[in-house]
C-alpha positions as CSV (number, residue, x, y, z in Angstrom):
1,X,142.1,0.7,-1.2
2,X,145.6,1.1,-2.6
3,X,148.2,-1.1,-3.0
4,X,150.0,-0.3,0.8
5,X,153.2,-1.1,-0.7
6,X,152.6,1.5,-3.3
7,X,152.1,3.6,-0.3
8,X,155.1,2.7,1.4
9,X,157.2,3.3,-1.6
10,X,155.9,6.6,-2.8
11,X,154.3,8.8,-0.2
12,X,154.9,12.1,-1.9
13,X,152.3,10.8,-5.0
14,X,149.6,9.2,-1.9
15,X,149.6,13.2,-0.6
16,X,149.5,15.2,-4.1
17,X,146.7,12.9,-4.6
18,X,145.2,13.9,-1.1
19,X,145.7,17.8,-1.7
20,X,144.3,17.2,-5.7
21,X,141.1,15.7,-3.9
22,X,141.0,18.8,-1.5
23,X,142.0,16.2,1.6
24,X,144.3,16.7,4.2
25,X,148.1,14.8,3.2
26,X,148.8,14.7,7.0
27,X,146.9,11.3,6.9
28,X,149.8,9.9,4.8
29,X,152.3,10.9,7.1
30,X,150.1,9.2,10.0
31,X,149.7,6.2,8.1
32,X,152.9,6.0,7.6
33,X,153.9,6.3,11.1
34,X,151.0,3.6,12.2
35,X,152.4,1.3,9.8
36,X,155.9,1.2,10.8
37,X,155.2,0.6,14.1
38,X,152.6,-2.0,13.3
39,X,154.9,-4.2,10.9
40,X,157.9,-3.5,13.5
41,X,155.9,-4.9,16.3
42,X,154.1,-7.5,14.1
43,X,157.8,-9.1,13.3
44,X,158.6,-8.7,16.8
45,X,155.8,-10.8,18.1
46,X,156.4,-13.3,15.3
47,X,159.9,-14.0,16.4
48,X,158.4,-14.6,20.2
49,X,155.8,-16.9,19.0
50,X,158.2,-18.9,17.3
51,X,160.8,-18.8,20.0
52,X,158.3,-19.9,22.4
53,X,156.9,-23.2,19.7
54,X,160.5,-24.3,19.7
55,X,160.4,-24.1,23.8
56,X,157.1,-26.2,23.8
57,X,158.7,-29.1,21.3
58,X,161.8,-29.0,23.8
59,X,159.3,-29.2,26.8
60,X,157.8,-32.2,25.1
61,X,161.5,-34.0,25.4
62,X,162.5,-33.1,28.9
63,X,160.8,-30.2,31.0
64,X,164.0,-28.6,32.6
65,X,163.1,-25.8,35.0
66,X,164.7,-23.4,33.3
67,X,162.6,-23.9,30.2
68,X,159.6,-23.6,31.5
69,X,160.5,-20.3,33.2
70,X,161.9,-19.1,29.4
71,X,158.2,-20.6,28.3
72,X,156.5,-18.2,31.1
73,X,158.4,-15.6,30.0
74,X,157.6,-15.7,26.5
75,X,153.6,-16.1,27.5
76,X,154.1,-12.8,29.5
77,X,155.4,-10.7,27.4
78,X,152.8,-11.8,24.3
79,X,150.1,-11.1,26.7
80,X,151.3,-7.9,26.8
81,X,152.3,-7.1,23.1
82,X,149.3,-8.9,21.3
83,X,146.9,-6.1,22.9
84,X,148.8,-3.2,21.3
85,X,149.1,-5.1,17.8
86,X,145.2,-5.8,18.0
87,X,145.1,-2.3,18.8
88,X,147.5,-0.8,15.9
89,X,146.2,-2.9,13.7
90,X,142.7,-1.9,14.3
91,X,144.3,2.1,13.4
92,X,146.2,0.7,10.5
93,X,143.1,-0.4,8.1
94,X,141.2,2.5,9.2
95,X,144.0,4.6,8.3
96,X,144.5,2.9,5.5
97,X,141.0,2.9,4.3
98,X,141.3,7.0,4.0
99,X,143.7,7.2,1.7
100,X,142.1,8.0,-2.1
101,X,142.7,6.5,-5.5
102,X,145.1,7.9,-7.2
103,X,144.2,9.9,-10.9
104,X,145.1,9.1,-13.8
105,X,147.6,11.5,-15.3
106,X,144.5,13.0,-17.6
107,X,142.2,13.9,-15.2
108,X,142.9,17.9,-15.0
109,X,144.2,18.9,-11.7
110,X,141.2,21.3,-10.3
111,X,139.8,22.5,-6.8
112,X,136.0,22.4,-7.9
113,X,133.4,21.8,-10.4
114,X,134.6,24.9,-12.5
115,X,137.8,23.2,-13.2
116,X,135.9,20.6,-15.1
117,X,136.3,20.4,-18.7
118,X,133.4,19.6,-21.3
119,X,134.9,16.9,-23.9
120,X,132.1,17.6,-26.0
121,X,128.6,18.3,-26.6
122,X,125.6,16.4,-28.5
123,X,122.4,18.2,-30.0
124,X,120.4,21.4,-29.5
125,X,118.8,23.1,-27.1
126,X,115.0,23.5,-27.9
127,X,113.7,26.8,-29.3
128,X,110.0,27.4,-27.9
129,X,107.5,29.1,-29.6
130,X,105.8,29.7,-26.4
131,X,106.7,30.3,-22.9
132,X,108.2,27.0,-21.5
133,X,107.4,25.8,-18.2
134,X,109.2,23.5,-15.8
135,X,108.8,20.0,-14.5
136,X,106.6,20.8,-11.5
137,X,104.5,22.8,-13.4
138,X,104.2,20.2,-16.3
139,X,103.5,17.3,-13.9
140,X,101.0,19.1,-11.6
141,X,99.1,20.3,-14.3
142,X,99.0,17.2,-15.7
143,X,98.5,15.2,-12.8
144,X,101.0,13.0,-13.3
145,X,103.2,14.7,-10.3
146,X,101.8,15.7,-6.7
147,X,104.3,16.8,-4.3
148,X,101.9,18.7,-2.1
149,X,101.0,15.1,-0.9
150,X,104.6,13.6,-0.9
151,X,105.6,15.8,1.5
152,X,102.7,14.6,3.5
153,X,103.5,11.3,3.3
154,X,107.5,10.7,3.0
155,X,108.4,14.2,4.4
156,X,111.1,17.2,2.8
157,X,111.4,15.8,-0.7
158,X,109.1,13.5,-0.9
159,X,106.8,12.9,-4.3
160,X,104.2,11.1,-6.4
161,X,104.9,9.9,-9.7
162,X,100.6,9.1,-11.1
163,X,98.9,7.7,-14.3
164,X,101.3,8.5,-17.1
165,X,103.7,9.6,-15.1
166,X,104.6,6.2,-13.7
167,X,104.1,4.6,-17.2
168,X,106.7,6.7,-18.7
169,X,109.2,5.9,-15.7
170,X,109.2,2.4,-15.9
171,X,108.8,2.8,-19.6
172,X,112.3,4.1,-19.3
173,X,113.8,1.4,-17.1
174,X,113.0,-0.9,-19.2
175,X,114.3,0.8,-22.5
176,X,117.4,1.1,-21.0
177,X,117.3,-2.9,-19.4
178,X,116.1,-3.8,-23.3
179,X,119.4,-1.6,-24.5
180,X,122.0,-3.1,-22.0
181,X,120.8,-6.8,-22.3
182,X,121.0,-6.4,-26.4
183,X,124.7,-4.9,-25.5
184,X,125.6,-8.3,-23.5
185,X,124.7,-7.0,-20.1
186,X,123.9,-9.2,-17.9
187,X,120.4,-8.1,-16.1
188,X,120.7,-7.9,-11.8
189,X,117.6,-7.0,-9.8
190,X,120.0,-5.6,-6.9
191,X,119.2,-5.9,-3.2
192,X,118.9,-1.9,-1.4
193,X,119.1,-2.8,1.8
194,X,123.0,-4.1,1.9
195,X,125.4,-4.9,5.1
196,X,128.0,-2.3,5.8
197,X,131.0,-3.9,4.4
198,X,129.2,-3.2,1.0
199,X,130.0,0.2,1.0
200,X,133.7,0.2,2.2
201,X,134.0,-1.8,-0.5
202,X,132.9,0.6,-2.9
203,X,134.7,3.5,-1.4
204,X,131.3,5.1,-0.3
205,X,132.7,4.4,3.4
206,X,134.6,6.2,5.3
207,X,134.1,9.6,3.0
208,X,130.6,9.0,2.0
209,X,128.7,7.9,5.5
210,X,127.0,11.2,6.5
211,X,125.0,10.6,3.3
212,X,123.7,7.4,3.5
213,X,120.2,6.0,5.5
214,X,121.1,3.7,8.2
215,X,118.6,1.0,9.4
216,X,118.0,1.0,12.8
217,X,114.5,-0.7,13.6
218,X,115.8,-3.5,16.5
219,X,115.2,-6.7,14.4
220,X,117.3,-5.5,11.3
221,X,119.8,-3.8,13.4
222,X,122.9,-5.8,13.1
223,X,123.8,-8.8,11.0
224,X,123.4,-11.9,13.6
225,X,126.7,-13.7,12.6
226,X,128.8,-10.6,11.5
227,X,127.1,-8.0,13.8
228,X,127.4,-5.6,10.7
229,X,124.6,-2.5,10.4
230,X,122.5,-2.8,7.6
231,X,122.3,0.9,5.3
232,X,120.2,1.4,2.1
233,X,122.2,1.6,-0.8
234,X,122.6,4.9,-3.1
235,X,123.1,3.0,-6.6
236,X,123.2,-0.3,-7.6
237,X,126.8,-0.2,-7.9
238,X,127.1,-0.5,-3.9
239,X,125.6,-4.5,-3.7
240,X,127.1,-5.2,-7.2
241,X,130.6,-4.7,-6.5
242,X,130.6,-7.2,-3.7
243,X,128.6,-9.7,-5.7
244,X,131.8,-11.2,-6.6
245,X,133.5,-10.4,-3.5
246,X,136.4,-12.8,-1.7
247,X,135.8,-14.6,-4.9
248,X,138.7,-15.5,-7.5
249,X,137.7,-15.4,-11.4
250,X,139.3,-16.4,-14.4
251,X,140.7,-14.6,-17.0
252,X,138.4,-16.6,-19.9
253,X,135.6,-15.4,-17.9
254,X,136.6,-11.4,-18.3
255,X,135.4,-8.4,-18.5
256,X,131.9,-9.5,-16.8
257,X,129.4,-6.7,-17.8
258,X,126.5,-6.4,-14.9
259,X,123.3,-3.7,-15.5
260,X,121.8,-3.1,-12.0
261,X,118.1,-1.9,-11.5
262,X,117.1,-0.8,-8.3
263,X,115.9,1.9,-6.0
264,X,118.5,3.7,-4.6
265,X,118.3,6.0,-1.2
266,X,120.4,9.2,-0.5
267,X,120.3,11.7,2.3
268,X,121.5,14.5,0.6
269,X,122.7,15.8,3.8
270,X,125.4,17.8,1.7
271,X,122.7,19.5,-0.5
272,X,121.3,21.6,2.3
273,X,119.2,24.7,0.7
274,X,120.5,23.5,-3.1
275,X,117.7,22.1,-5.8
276,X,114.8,22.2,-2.9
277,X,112.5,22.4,-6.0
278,X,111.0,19.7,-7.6
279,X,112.2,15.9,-8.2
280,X,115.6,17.3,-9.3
281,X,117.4,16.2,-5.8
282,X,115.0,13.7,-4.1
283,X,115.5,11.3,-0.9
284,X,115.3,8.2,-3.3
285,X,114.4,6.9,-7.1
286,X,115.1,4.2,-9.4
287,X,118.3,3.8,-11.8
288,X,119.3,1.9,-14.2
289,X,123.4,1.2,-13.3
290,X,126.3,-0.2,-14.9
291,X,128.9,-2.2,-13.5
292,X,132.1,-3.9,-15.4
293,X,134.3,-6.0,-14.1
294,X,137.8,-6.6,-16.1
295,X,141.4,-8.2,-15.7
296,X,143.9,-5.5,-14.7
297,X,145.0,-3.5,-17.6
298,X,144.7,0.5,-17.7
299,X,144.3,0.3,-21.3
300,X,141.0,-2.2,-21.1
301,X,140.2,-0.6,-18.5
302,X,140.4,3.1,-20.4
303,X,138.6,1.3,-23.6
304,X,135.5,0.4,-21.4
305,X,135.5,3.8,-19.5
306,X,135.0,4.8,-23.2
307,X,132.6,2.5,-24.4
308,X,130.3,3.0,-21.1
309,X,129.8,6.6,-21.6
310,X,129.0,5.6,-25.3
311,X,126.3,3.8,-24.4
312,X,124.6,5.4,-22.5
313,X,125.3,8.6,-24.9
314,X,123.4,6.6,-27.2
315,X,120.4,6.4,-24.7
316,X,120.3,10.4,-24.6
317,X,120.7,10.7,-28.2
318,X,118.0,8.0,-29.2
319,X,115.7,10.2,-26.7
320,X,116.7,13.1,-28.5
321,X,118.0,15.2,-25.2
322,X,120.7,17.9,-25.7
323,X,123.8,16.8,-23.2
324,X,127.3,17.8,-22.5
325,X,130.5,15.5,-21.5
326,X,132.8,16.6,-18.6
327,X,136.0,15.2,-17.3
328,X,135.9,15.9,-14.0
329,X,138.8,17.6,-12.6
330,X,140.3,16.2,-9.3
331,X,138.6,18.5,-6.9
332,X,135.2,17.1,-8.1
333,X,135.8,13.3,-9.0
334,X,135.5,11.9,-5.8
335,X,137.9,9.6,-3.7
336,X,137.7,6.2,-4.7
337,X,137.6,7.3,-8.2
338,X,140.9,7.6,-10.8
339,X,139.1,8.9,-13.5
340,X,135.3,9.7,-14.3
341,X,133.2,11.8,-16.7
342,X,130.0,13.1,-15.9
343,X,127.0,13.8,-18.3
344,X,124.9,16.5,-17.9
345,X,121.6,17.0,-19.9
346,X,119.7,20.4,-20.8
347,X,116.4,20.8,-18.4
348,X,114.9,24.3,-19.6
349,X,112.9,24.9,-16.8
350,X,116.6,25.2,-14.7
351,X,117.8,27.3,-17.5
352,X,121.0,25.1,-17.1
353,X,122.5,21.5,-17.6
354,X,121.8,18.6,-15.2
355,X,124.1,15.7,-14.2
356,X,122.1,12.5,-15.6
357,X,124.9,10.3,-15.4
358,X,128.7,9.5,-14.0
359,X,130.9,7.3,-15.5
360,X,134.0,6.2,-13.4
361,X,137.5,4.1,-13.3
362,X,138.2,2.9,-10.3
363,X,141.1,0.5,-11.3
364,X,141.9,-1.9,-8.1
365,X,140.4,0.6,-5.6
366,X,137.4,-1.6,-4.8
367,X,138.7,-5.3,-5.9
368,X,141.3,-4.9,-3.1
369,X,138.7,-3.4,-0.5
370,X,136.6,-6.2,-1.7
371,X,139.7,-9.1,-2.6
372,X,138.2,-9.7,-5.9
373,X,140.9,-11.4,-7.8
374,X,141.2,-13.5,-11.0
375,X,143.4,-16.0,-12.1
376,X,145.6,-14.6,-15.4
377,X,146.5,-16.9,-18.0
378,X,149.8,-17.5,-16.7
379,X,148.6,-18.6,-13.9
380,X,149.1,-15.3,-11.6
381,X,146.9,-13.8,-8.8
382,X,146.0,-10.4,-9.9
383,X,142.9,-7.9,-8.3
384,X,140.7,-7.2,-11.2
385,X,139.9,-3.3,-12.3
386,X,136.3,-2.2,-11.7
387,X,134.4,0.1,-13.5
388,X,130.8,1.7,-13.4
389,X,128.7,4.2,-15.3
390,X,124.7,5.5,-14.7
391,X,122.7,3.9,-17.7
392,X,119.5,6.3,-16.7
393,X,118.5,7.9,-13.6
394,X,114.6,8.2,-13.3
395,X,113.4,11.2,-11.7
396,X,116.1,13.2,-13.9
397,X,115.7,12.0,-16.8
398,X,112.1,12.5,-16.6
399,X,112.7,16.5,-15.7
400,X,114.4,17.0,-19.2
401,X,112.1,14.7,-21.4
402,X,109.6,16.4,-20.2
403,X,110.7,20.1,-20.5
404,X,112.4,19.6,-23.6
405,X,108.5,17.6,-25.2
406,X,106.5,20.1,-23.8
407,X,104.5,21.3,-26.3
408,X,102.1,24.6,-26.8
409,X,98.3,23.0,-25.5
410,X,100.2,21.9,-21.7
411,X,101.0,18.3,-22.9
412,X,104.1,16.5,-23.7
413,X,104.9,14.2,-26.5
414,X,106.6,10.7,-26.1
415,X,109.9,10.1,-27.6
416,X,109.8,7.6,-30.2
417,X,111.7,5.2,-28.7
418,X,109.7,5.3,-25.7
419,X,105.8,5.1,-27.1
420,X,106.2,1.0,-27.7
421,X,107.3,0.8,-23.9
422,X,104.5,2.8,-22.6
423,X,101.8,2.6,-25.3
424,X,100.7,6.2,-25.9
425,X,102.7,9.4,-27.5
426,X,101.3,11.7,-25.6
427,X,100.1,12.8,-22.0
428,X,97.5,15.6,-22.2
429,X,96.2,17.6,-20.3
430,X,93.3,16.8,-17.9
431,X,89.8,17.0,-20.5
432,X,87.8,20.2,-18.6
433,X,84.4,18.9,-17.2
């Protein structure tokens, strides 16, 4: 959420911001409109309630007629206001929660993902001496992949991971827990199933719903004290920005570095007819997210940005995988964010590049949605910036190890790095009976 008196004060930057994103400004100018009328009727209905608490301590020393009718009065007339205020205020926070993050001035100003711009790019793309072939046919021949029976069983993008094939996924989510630990993360076995304020929070609400599973079985329908729906999170990030929220920190105790594991769950309801192939695009998987927490400076914060995408650069360069860096232009960056970088790694069986990771500064976007504040040495209140960056995606990362290890007899070779995790350097093909 931004800072409303931001808002107030300069409109004109809330709406280029809105037309950068491809949004509609027009919900500026109605926010403003709902939010004059809410503060002018907010002030008005102050000034009534403390005309009528001076009445009452009058009333308490003498109870003249004409007091009490002035008391009555009052009474009436909140009865009648307090209604609308509920009412307008109800329209101000929604309002209010549609308005995106502003970018930084270095994010390029772009409608789509061909406005993007690659910062740079890291290794080779493999040369084959043979025909290549892609994930599905990799994992089905070496029955490490059925998705013949995970449509059966979890429907339209549904899959097996077998054998080898599971070893070398949770192979990797460990690598990358062993990486981030060493680095001074802190290790957080996230919860998936999280209460809807979780994703306001992050910003995935109000842009973001159509995408996301909600629960609706009767006994986990609602929250019994706060009457909240339950949804299943997409990434880590979702329950780990809250962890902390309505909480106050201290300075001493910044940045607070956080490395979720969990499965995460996404509809792709926006996807329809793309990457219907394969485990490219799938209904849910396990990832490997990171989440940073520090006091509100753009230039920390624009340091971390940095060193996020480094690590996790150094993930895709220890597995030897060819990748490229965007800066997402404005178009593609999403609302809550100000300013976020996307990897995308080479899969040869797509021909093409394949986001495995984003990396994203959200400044006080989420640490006001969430009121996440910490105490600076001076001893002021200030909402803390939030950042957070994919450390590994399974099912994609497993699409371009194996592609890019395939080798000429069907099987594919284990990356170095990976054969202590999973305790064999190669999966090969099924021995003929």
């Amino acid at each position: 959420m931004l800072d409303l008196k931001f808002v107030r004060q300069y409109p004109d930057k809330v709406k280029q911001a809105c037309q950068s994103k491809n949004l509609d400004p027009q919900i500026v100018d109605d926010f403003i409109q709902i939010d004059t009328r809410y503060r002018q009727l907010l002030q008005q209905i102050e000034q009534l309630r403390s005309q009528k608490n001076q009445l009452n301590q009058q009333l308490k020393q003498e109870r003249l007629p004409e007091l009490i009718e002035q008391s009555k009065q009052l009474k009436h007339q909140l009865t009648q206001l307090e209604p609308q205020l509920r009412q307008l205020k109800t329209q101000h926070h929604q309002l209010a929660l549609r308005l995106p993050n502003i970018p930084l001035p270095e994010v390029p100003i772009g409608k789509d993902e061909t406005d993007n711009q690659v910062v740079r790019t890291w290794g080779q793309k493999p040369k084959f001496s043979f025909k290549p072939r892609n994930h599905i046919e990799l994992g089905t021949s070496l029955g490490i992949l059925d998705l013949e029976r995970g449509s059966k069983v979890a429907g339209f993008r549904g899959y097996f991971l077998k054998g080898k094939g599971a070893i070398m996924q949770m192979a990797l989510m460990r690598y990358a827990l062993d990486k981030f630990v060493q680095k001074g993360y802190t290790p957080m076995i996230a919860p998936a199933i999280t209460k809807e304020f979780t994703f306001y929070n992050t910003g995935h609400f109000p842009w973001g719903i159509k995408e996301t599973y909600k629960l609706t079985a009767e006994d986990k329908l609602l929250d019994d004290e706060t009457k909240e729906a339950y949804f299943l999170a997409g990434t880590a990030e979702i329950p780990l920005v809250s962890y902390y929220a309505g909480e106050t920190l201290q300075e001493k105790d910044l940045p607070i570095k956080m490395i979720g594991y969990s499965p995460c769950f996404r509809r792709e309801a926006g996807s329809y007819g793309k990457d219907t192939r394969g485990f490219y695009r799938v209904h849910e998987f396990w990832k490997i997210e990171q989440v940073v927490i520090c006091k509100n400076d753009l230039e920390e914060s624009r340091r971390l940005h940095e060193e996020m995408l480094n690590f996790t650069e150094e993930l895709q360069q220890e597995l030897g995988l060819h990748y490229r860096v965007l800066l997402m232009c404005t178009g593609d960056m999403g609302e809550p964010h100000a300013k976020k970088y996307d990897i995308e790694t080479w899969m040869p069986g797509r021909g093409d590049y394949g986001e495995t990771a984003s990396d994203s500064i959200m400044l006080d976007f989420q640490s006001r949605r969430a009121n996440i504040k910490y105490q600076a040495k001076d001893g002021t209140l200030k909402f803390v910036h939030m950042l957070n960056n994919t450390a590994l995606p399974s099912t994609r990362i497993l699409i371009a190890l194996w592609e890019n290890y395939q080798q000429p007899d069907g099987s594919i070779k284990i990356p170095d790095p990976l054969v202590p995790y999973t305790g064999f350097d190669h999966i090969q093909p099924p021995t003929k009976k």
